[in-house]
MDAnalysis code that builds the backbone (N, CA, C; Angstrom):
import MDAnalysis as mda
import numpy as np

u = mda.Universe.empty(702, n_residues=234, atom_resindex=np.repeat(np.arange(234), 3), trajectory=True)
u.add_TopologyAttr("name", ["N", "CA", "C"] * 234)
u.add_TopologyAttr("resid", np.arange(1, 235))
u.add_TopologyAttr("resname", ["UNK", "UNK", "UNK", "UNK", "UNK", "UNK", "UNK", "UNK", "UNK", "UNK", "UNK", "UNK", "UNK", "UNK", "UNK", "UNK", "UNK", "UNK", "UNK", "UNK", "UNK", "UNK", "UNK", "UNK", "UNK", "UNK", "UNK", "UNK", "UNK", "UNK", "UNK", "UNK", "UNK", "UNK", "UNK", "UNK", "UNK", "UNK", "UNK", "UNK", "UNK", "UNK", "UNK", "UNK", "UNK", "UNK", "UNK", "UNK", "UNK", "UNK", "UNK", "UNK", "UNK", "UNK", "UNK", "UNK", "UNK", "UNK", "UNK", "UNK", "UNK", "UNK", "UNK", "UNK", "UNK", "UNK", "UNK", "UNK", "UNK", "UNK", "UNK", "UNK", "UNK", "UNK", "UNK", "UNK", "UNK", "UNK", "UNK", "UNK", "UNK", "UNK", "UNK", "UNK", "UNK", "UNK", "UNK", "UNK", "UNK", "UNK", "UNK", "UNK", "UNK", "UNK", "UNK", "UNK", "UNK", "UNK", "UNK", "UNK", "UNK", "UNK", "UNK", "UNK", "UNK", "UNK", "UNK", "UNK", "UNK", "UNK", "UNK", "UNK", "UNK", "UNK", "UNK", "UNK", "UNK", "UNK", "UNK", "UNK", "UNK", "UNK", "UNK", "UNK", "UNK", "UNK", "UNK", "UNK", "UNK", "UNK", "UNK", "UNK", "UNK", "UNK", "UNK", "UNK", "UNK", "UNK", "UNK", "UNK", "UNK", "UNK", "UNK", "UNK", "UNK", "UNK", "UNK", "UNK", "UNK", "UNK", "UNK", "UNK", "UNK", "UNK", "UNK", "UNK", "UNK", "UNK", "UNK", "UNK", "UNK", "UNK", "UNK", "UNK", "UNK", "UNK", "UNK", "UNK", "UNK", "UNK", "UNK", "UNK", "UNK", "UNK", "UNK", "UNK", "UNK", "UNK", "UNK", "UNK", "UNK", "UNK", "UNK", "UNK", "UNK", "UNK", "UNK", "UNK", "UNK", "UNK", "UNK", "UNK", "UNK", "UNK", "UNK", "UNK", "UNK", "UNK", "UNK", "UNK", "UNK", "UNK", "UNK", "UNK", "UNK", "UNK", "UNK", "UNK", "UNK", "UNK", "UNK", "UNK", "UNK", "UNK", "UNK", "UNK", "UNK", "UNK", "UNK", "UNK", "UNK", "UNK", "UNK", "UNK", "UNK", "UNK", "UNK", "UNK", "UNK", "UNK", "UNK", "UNK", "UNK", "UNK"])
u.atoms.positions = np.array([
    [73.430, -0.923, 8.763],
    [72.649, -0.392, 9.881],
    [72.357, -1.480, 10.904],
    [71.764, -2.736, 10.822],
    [71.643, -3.978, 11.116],
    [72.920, -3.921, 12.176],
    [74.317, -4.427, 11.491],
    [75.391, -4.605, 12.575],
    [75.478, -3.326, 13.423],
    [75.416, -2.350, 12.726],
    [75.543, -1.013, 14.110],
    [74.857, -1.181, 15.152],
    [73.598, -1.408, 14.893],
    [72.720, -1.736, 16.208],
    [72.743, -2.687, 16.702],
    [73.338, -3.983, 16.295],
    [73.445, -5.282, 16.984],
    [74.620, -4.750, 17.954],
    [75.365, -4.195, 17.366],
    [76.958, -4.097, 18.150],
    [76.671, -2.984, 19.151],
    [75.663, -1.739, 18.933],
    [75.960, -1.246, 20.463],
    [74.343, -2.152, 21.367],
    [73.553, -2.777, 20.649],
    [72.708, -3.916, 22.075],
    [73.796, -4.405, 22.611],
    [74.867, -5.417, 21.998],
    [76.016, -6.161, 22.649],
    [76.992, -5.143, 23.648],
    [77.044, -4.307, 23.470],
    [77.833, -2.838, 24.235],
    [77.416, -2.528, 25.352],
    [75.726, -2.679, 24.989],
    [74.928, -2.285, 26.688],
    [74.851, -3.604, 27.422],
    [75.022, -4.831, 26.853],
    [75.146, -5.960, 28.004],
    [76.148, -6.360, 28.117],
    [77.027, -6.330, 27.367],
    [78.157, -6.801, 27.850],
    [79.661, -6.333, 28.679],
    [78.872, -6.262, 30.166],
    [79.373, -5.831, 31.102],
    [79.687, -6.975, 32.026],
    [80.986, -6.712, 33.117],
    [81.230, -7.586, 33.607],
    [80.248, -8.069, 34.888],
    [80.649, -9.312, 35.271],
    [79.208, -10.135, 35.765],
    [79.218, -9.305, 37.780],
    [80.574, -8.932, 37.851],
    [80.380, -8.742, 39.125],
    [79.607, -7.598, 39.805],
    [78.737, -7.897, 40.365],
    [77.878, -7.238, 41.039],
    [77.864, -6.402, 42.144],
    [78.024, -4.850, 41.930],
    [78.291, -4.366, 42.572],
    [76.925, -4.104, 43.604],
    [75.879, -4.214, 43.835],
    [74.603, -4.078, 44.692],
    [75.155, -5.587, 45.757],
    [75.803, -6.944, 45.050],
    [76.162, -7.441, 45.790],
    [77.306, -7.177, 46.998],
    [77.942, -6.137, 46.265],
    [78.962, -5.726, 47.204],
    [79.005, -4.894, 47.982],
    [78.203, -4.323, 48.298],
    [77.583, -3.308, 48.959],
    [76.194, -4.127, 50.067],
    [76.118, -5.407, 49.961],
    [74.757, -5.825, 50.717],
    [73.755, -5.456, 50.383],
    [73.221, -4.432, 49.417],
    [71.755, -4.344, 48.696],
    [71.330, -5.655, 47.809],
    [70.147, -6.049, 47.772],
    [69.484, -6.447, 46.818],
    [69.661, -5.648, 45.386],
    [69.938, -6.914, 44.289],
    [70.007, -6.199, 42.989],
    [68.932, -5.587, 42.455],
    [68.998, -4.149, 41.964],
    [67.548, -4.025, 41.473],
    [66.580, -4.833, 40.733],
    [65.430, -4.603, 40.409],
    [64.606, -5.927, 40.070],
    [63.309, -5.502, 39.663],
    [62.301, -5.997, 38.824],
    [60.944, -5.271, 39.174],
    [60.165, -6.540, 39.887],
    [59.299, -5.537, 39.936],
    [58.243, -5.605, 41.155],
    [56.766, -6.739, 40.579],
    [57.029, -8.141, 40.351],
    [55.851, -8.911, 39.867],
    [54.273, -7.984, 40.344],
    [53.807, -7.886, 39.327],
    [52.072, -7.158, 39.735],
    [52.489, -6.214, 40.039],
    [53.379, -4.980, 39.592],
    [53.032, -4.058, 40.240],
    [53.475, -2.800, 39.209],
    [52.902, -2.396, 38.412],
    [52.772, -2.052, 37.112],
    [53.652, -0.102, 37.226],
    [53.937, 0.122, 36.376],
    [54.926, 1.136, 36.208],
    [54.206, 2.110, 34.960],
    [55.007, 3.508, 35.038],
    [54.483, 4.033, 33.784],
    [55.526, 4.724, 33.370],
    [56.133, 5.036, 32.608],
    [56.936, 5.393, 31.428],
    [56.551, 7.070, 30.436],
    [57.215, 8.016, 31.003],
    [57.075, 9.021, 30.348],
    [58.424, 9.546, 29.693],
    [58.360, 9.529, 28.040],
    [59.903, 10.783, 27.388],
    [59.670, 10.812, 26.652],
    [60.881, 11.678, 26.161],
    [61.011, 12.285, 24.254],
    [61.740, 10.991, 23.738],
    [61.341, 10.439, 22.451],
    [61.835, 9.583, 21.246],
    [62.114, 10.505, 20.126],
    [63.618, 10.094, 19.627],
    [63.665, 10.814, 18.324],
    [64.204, 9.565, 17.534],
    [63.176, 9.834, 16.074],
    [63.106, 8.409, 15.117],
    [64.475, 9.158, 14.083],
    [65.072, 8.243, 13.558],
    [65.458, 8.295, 12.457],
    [65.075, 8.698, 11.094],
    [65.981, 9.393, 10.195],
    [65.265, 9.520, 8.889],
    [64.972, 8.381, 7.928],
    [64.636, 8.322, 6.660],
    [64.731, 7.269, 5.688],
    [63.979, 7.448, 4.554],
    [64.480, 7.299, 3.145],
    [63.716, 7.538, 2.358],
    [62.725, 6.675, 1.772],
    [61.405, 7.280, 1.017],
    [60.305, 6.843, 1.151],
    [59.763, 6.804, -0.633],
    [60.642, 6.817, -1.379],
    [60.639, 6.468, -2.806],
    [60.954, 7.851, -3.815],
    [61.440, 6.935, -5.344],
    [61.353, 8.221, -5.848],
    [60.604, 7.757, -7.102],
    [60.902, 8.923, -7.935],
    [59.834, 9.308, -9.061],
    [60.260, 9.960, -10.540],
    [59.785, 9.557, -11.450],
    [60.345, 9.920, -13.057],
    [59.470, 10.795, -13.479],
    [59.320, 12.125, -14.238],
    [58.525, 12.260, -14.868],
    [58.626, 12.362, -16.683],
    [58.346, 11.302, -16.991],
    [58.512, 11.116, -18.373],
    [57.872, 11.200, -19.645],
    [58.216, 11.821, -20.835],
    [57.254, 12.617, -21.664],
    [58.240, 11.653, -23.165],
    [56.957, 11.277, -23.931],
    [57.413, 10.307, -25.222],
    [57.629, 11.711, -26.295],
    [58.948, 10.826, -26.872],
    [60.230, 11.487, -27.753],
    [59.097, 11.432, -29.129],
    [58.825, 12.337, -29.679],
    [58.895, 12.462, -30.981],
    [59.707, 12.194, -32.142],
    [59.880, 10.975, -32.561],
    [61.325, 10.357, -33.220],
    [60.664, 10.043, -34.484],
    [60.967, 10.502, -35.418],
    [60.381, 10.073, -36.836],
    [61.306, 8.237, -37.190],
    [59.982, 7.937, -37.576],
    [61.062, 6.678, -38.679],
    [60.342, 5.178, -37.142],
    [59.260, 5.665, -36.270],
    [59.565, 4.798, -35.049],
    [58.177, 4.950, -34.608],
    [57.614, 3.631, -33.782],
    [56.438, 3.552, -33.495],
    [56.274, 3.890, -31.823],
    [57.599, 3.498, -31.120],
    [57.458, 3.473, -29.963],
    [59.024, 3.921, -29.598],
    [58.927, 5.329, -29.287],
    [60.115, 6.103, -29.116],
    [60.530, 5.811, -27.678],
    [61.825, 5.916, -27.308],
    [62.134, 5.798, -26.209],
    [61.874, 7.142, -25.501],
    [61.411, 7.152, -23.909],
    [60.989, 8.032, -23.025],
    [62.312, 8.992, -22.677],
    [61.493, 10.742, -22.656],
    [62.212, 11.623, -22.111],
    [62.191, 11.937, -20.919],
    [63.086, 12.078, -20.156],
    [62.881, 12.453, -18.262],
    [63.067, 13.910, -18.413],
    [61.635, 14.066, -18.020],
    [61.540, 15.783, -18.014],
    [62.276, 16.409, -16.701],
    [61.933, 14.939, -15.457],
    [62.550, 15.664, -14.357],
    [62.307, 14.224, -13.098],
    [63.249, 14.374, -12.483],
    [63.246, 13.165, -11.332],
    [63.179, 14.121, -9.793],
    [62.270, 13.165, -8.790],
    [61.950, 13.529, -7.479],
    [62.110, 12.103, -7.172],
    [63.034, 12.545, -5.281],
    [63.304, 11.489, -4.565],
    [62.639, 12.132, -2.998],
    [62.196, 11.375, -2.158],
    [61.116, 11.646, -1.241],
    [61.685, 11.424, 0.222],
    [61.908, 12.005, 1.394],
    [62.673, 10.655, 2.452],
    [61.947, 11.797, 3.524],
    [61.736, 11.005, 4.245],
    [60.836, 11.502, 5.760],
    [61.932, 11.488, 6.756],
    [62.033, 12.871, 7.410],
    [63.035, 12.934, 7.856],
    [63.265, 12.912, 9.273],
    [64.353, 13.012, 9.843],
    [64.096, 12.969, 11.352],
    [63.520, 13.703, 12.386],
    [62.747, 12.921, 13.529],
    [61.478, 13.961, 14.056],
    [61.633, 13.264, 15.868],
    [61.744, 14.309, 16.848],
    [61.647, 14.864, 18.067],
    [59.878, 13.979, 18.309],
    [60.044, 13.313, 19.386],
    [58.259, 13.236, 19.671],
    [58.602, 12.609, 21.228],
    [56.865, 12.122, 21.593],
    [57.111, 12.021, 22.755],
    [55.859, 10.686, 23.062],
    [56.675, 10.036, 24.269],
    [56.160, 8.884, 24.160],
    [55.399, 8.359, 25.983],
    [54.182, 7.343, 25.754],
    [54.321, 7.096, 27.073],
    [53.664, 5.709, 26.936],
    [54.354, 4.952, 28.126],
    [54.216, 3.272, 28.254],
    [53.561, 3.243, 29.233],
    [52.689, 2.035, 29.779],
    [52.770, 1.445, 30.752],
    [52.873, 0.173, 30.826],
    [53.998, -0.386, 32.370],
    [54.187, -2.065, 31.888],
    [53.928, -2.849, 32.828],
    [53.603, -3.448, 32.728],
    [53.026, -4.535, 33.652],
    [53.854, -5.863, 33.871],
    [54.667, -6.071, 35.198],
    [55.745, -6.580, 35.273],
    [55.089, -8.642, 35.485],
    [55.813, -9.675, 34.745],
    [55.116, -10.832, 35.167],
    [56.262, -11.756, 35.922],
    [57.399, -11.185, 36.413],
    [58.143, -11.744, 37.227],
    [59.272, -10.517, 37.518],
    [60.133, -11.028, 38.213],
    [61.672, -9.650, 38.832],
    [62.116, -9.288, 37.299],
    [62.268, -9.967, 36.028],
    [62.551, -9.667, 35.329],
    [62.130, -9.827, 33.812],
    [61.135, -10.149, 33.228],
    [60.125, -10.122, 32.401],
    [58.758, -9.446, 32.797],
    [58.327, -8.345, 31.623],
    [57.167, -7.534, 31.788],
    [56.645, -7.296, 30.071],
    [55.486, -7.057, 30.755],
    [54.746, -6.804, 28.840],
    [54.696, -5.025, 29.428],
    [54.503, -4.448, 28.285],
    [54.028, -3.069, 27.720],
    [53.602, -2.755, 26.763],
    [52.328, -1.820, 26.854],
    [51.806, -1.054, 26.072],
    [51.585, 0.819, 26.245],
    [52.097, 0.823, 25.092],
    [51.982, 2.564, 25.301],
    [51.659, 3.056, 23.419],
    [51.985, 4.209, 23.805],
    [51.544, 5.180, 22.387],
    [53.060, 6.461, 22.426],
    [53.070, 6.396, 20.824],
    [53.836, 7.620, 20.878],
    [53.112, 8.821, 19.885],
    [53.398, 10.156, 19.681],
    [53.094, 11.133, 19.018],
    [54.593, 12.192, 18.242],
    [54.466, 12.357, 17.084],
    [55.673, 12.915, 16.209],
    [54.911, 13.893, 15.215],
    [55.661, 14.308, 15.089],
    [55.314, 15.435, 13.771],
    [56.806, 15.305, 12.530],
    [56.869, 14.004, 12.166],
    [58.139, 14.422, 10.938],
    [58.068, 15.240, 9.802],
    [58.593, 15.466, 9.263],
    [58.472, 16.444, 7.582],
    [58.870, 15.432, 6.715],
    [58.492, 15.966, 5.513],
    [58.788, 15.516, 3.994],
    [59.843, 16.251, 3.515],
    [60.890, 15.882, 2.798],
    [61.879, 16.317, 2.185],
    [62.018, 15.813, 0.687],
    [60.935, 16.704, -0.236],
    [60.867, 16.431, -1.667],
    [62.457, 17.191, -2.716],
    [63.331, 16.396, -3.332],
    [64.113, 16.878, -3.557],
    [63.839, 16.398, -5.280],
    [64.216, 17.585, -6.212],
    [63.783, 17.297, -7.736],
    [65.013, 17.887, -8.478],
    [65.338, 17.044, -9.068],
    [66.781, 17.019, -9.808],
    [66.390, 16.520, -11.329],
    [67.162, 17.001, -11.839],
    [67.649, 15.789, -13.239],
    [66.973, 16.648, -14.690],
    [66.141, 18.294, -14.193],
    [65.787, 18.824, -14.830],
    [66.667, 20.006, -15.625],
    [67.030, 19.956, -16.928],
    [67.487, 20.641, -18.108],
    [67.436, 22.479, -18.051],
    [66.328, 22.517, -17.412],
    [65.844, 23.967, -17.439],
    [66.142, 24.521, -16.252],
    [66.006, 24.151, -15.073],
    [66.585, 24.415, -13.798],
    [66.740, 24.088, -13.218],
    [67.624, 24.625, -11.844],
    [68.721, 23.936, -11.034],
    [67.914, 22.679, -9.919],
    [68.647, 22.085, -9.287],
    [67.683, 21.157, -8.149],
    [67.340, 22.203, -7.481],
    [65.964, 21.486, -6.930],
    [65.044, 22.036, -5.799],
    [64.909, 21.031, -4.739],
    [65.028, 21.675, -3.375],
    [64.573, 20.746, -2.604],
    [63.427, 21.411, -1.847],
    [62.078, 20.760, -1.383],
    [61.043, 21.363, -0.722],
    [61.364, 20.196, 0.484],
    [60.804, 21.251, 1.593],
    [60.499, 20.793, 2.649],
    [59.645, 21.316, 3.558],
    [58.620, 21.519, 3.171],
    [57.608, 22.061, 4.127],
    [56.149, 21.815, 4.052],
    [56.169, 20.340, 3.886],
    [55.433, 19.293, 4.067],
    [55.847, 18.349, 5.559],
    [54.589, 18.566, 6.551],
    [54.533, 17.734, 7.983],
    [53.539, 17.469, 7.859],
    [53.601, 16.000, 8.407],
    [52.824, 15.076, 9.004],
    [52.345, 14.369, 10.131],
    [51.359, 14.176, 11.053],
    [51.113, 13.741, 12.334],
    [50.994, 12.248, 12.057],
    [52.588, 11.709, 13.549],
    [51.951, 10.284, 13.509],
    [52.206, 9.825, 14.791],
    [51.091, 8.537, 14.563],
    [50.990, 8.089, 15.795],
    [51.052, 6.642, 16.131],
    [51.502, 5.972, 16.929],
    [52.146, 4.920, 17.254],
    [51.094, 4.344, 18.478],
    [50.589, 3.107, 18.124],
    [50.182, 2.298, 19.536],
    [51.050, 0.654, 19.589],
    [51.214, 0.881, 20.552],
    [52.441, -0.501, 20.063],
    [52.454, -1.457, 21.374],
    [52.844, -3.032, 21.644],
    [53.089, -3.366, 22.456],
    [54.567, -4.239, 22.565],
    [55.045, -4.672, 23.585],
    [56.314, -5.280, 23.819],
    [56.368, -6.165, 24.714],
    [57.600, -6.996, 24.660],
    [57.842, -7.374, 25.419],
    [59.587, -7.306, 25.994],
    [59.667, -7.103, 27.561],
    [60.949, -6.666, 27.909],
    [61.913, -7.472, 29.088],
    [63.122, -7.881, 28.466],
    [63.460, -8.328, 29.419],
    [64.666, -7.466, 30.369],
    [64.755, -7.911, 31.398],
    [65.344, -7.227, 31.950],
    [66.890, -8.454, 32.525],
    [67.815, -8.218, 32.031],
    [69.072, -8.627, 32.606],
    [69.860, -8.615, 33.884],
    [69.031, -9.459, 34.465],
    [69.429, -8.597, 36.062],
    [70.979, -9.290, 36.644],
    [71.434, -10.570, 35.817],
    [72.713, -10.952, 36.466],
    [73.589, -9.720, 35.802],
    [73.665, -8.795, 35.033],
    [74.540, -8.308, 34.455],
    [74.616, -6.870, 35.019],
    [75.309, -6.593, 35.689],
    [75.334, -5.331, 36.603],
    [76.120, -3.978, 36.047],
    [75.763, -2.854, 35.990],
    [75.886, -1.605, 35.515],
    [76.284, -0.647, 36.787],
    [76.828, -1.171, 37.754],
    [76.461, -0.749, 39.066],
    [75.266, -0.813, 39.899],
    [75.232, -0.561, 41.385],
    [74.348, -1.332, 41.941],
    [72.879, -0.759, 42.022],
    [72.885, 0.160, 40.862],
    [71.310, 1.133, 40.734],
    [70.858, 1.120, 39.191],
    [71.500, 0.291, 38.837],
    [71.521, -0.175, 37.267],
    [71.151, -1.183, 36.202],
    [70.395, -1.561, 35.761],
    [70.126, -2.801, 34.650],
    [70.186, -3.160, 33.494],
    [70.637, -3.511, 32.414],
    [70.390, -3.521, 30.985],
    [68.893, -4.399, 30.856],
    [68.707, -4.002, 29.701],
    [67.629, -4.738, 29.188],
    [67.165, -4.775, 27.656],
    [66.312, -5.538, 27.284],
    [66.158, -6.156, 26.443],
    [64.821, -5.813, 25.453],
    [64.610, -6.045, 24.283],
    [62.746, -5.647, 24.096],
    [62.576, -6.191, 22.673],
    [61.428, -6.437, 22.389],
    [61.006, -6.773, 21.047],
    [59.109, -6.560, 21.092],
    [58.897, -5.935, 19.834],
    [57.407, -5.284, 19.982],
    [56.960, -5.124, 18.638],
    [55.688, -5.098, 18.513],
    [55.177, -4.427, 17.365],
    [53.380, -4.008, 17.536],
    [53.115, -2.656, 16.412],
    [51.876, -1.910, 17.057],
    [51.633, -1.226, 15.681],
    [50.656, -0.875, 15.663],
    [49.855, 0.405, 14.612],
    [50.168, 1.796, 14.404],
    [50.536, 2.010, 13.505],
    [50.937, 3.486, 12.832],
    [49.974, 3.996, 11.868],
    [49.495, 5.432, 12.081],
    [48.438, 6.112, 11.642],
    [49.397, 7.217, 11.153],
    [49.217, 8.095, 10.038],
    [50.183, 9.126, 10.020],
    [48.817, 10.102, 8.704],
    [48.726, 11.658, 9.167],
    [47.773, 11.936, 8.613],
    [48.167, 12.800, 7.819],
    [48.063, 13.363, 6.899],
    [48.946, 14.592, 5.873],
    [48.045, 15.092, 5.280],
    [48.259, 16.152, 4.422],
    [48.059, 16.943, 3.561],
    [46.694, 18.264, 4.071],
    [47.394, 18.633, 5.853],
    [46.010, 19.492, 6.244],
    [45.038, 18.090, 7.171],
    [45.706, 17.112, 7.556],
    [44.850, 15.994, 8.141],
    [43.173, 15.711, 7.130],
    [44.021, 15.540, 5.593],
    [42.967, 15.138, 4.896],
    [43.474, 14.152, 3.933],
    [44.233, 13.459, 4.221],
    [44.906, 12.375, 4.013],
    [45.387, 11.210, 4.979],
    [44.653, 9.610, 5.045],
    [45.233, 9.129, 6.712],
    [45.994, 7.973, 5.300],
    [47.295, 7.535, 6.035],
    [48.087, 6.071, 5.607],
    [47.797, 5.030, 7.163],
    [47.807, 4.349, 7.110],
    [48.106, 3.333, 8.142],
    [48.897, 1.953, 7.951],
    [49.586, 1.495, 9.015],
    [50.939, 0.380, 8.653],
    [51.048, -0.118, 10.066],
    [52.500, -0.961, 9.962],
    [52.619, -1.183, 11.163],
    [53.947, -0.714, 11.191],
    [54.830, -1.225, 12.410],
    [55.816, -1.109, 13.234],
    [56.171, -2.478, 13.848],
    [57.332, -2.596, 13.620],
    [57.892, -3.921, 14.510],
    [59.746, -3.057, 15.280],
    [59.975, -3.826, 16.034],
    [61.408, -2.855, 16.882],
    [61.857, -4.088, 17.592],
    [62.821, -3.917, 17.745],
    [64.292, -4.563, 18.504],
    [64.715, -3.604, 19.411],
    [64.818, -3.709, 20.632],
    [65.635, -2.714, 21.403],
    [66.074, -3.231, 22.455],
    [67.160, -2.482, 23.222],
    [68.321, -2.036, 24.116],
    [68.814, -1.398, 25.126],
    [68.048, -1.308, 26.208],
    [68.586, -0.520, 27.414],
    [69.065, -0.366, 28.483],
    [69.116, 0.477, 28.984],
    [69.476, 0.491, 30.172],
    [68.005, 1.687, 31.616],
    [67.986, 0.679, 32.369],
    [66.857, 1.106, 33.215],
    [67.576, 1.754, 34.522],
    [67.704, 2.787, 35.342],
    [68.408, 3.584, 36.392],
    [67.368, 3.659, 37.329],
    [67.789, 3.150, 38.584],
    [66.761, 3.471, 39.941],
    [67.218, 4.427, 40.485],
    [66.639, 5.283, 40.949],
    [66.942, 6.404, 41.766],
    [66.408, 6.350, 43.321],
    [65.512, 5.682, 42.706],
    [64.336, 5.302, 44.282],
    [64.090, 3.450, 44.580],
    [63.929, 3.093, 45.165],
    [63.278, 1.663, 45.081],
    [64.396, 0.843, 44.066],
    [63.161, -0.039, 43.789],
    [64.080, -1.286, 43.401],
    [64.276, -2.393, 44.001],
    [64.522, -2.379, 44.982],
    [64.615, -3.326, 46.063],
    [63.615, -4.076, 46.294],
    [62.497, -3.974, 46.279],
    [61.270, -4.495, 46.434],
    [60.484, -3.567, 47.749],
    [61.001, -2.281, 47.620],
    [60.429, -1.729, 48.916],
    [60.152, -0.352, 48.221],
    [58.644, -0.134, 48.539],
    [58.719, 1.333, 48.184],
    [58.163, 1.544, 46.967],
    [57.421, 2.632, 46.015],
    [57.384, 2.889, 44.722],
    [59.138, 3.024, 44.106],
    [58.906, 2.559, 42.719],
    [60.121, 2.538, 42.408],
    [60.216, 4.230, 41.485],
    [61.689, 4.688, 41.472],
    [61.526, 5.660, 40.395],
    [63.233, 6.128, 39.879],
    [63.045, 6.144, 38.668],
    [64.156, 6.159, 37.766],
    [64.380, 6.911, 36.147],
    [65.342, 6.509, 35.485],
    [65.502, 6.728, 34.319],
    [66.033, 5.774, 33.249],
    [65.430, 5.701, 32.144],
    [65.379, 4.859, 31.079],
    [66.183, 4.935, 29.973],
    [66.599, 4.503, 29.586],
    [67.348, 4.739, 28.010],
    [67.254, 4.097, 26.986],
    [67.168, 4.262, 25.998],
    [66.861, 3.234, 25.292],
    [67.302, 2.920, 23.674],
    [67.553, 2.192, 22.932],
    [67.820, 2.351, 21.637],
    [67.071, 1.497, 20.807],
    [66.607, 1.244, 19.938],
    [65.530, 0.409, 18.905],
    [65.770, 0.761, 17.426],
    [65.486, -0.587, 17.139],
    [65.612, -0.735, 15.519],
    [64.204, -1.064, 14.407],
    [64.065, -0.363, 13.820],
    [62.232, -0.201, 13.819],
    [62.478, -0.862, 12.075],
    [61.350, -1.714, 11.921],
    [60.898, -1.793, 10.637],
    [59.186, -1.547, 10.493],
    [59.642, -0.715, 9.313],
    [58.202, -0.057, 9.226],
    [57.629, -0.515, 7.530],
    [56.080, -1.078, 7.723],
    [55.656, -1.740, 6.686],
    [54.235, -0.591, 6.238],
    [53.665, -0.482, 5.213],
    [52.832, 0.903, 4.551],
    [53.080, 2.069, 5.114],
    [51.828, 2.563, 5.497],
    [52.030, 4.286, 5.932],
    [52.214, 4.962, 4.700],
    [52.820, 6.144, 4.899],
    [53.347, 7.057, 3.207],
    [54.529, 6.304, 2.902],
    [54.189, 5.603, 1.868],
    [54.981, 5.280, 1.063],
    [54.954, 4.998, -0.055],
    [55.611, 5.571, -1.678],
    [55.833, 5.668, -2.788],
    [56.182, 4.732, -3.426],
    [57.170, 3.577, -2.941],
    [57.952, 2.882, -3.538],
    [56.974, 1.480, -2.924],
    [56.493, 1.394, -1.958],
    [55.652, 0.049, -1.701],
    [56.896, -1.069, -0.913],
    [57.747, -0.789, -0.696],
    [58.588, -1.151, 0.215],
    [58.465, -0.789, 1.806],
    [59.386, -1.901, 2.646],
    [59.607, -1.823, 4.167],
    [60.473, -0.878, 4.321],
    [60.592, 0.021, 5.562],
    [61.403, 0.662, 5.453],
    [62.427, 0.694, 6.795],
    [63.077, 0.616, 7.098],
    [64.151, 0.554, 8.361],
    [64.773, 1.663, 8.652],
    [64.602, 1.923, 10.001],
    [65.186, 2.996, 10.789],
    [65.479, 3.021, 12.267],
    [66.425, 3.536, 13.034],
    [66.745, 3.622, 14.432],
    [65.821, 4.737, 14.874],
    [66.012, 4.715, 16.541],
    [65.173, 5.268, 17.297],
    [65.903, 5.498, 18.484],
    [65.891, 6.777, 18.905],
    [66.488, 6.515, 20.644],
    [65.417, 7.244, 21.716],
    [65.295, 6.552, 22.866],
    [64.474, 7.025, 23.954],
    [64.951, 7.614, 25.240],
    [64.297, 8.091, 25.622],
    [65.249, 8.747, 27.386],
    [63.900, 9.108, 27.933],
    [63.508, 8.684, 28.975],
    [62.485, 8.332, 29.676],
    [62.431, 8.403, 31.107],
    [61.350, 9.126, 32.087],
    [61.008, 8.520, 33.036],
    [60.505, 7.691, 33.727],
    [60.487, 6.620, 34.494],
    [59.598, 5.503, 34.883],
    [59.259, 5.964, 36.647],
    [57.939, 5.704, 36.652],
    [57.801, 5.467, 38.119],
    [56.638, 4.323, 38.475],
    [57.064, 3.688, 39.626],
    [56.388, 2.789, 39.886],
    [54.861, 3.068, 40.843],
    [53.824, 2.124, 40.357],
    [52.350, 2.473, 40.996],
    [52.483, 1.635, 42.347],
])
């Protein structure tokens, strides 16, 4: 998973250097030092599983003090992939470095699957959801020698923030964090130039490691993420 996502970040920058905004006489797009932006779209996270489970009942074995264990039945757990929606705002500290902070909101499900039982066939349940929520911050760079055409930017990000996720009827809270790697590409439609509110579209890809929250096994867990976003400038 690791190289997949390294190899398409390397995919979105590695474009050739010539500049088409130069060729045309525009200024390359750029942001706007002090002059802060906001960020509205849908994120959809990746799945990943979240531990599994034995249920084991001691063998009645004559002739023995400590019988070896029967598996009455095994469950494996994985939170699956979930539609949500996200919003940033960033605060730019030169044409091409800016911090951000935003929040996202998801509703994923549980996918309890129970196998390994004698008496009947596998079951899988899934109709267990959970609310979660994301406050996170970053930092982003923006690649401005590397041109996508002359209304175009790749860019860059690394962040980490608080995850709340509430279950069972919101009478159950986990909390963890979030750390991400990400990859995009930023589209002006408006501005850019340094003239004007700016306004565009975002894209984005991220590689998330996620530490507590619901989890069974007490392990980190790793998963992708993709974004598509509006930005407009204040």
């Amino acid at each position: 998973m690791t190289a997949r996502f390294l190899a398409l970040a390397l995919a979105l920058v590695a474009v050739p250097a010539a500049d088409g905004a130069a060729q045309t006489g525009q200024t390359a797009p750029h942001l706007r030092p002090g002059r802060p932006s906001i960020t509205v779209g849908g994120v959809v996270s990746g799945g990943y599983p979240i531990g599994e489970a034995a249920a084991d009942l001691r063998q009645n074995v004559p002739g023995t003090t400590s019988p070896p264990p029967f598996t009455l039945f095994r469950t494996s757990t994985e939170m699956n992939r979930a539609p949500g929606v996200e919003a940033r705002v960033a605060w730019p500290l030169s044409a091409s470095v800016a911090v951000e902070v935003g929040g996202a909101f998801s509703r994923p499900g549980l996918t309890v699957s129970i196998d390994g039982d004698a008496e009947s066939p596998a079951v899988t349940l899934d109709d267990s959801r959970l609310e979660q929520y994301v406050i996170d911050a970053a930092v982003v760079w923006q690649l401005s020698r590397l041109a996508i055409g002359p209304h175009a930017r790749p860019y860059l990000s690394v962040g980490g923030g608080y995850l709340r996720q509430l279950y069972d009827d919101r009478t159950r809270v986990e909390t963890g964090q979030l750390f991400h790697v990400g990859a995009g590409v930023r589209y002006w439609l408006r501005g850019g130039q340094g003239l004007g509110r700016g306004l565009g579209l975002r894209g984005e890809v991220r590689y998330h490691v996620r530490r507590e929250g619901v989890e069974f096994a007490g392990q980190s867990r790793r998963y992708p993420a993709a974004a598509l976003s509006l930005f407009v400038g204040l």
